[in-house]
N, C-alpha and C positions, 0 to 999 in steps of 0.2 A: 799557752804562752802569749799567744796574739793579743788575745786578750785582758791580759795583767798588761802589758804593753800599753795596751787602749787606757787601758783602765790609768797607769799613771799618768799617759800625755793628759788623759781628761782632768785627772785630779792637778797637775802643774796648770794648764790653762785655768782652771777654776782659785787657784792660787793667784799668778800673779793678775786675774781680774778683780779679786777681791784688794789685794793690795793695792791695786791703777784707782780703784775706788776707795780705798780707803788716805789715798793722795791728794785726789781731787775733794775729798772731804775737808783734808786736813787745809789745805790749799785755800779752797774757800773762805774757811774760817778766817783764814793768817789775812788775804788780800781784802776782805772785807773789815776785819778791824783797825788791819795796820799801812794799809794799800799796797799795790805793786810794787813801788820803790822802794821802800821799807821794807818788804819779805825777803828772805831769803831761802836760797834752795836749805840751806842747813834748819831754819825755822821750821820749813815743812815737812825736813825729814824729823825732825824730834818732834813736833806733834803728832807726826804719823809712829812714831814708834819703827822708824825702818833708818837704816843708814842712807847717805850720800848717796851712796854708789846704788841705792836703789830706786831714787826718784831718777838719775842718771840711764837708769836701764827704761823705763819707760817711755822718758824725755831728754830731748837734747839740752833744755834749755830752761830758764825759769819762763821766758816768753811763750814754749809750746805748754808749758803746766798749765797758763792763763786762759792759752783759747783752750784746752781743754773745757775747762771752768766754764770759760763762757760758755760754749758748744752746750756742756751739760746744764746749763740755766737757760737757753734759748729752745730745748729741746725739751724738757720742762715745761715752759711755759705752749707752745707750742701744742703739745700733747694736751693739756687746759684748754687752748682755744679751740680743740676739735671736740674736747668732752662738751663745752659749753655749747655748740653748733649741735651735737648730740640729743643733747636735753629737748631739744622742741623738735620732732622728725617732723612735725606738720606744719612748723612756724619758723618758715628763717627768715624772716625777718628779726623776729625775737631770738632766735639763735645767733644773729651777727651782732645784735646789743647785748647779748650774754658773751660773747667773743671778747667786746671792745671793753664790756667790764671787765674780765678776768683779765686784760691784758692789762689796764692801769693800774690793778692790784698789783698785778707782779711789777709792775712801773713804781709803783710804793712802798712795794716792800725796804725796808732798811738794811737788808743782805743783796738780795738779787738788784733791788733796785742798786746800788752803789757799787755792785760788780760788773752790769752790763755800762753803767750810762754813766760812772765816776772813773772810775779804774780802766772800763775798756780803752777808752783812745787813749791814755797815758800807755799803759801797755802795748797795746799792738798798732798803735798809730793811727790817727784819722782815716786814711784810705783804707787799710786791713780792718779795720773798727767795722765801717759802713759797710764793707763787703759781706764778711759775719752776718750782720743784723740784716741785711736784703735778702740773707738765703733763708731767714723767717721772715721776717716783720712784713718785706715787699709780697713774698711768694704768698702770704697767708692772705693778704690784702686783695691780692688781686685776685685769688680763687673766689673767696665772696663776693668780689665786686661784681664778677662774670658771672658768678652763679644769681646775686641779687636780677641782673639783668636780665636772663636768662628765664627767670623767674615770673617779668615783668615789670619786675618792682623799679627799674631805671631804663630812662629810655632804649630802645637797640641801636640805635648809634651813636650814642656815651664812649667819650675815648677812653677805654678802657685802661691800658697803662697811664695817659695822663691823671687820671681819678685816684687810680692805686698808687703813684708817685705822690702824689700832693697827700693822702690820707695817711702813707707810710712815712712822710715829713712830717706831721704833724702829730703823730704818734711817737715819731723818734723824739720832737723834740719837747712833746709831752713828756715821755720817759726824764729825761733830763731834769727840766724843771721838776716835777715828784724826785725825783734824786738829791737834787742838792737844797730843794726847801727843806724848811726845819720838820722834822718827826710832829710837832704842836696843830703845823700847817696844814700838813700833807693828806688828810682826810678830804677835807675841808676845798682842797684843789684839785683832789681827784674827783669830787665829785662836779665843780664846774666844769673841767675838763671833759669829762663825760658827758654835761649836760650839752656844751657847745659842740660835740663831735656827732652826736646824737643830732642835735637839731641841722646842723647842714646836711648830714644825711637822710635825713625827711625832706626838707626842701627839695631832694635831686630824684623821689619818688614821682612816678607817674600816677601811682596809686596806692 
């Protein structure tokens, strides 16, 4: 009996994560083609194939559907900048420009890009925007930065958060610019972007 018990709480859990994902699916789509103001909770419950009352059981609000979204495109990417760091175990130096590649890609992408860096601060507001984006963009920055250090690769008394601030500014507002340049452009600027984030970061090499 315990366990038919077990057995249905697992299959209900396994239910309504299936659904919360299949929300945030549907969710994305709607805020990426039609943006945040324009969505609506009803939009997402008919693309999702669920009633009202059941994006409501998950979420309070069409603003918590969002950071969802976001959350799960930050965490995304995120998961990418540590495969990329992966790839070279004996060369990080080359794993941190494998890092800062993968991240302008998702910075270009025409979905994620327009969901973190178009729609975030309309949605959740400049301050809640930038908080989001420091609990990756900042936290991911200054792990390499210490480790680069740590390394050798920059000096040992390099201010550590001043470096990670200033690289995770111009990452954010790299993001942006790839965001709202035209799709024709957006190659074409990720790859300067790259090149100028790259070269300051050589320059700040001891070796």
């Amino acid at each position: 009996m315990l366990f038919g018990v077990d057995g249905v709480k697992s299959r209900r859990e396994q239910y309504a994560e299936q659904t919360r994902q299949a929300l945030l699916d549907a969710a994305a789509a709607a805020f990426a083609e039609r943006g945040f103001a324009a969505t609506s909770i009803a939009d997402i419950a008919a693309s999702a194939l669920v009633t009202k009352g059941a994006v409501y059981h998950h979420f309070p609000d069409k603003r918590a559907v969002f950071e969802a979204v976001l959350n799960r495109c930050d965490e995304a990417a995120q998961a990418q900048v540590f495969d990329a760091v992966a790839r070279y175990p004996g060369d990080l130096w080359a794993g941190i420009m494998a890092a800062l590649e993968v991240t302008l890609n998702a910075c270009a992408d025409p979905i994620v890009g327009r969901l973190i860096y178009v729609e975030g601060p309309i949605a959740l507001g400049w301050t809640r925007w930038r908080e989001c984006e420091d609990q990756y963009i900042y936290r991911n920055v200054r792990l390499l930065v210490t480790s680069a250090m740590q390394a050798g690769f920059f000096p040992p008394d390099i201010a550590v958060n001043a470096i990670a601030q200033l690289l995770s500014g111009m990452i954010t507002h790299a993001g942006i610019a790839l965001a709202e340049a035209p799709q024709s452009k957006r190659k074409k600027l990720r790859s300067e972007i790259f090149t100028e984030i790259q070269r300051l970061l050589t320059g700040l090499r001891t070796q």
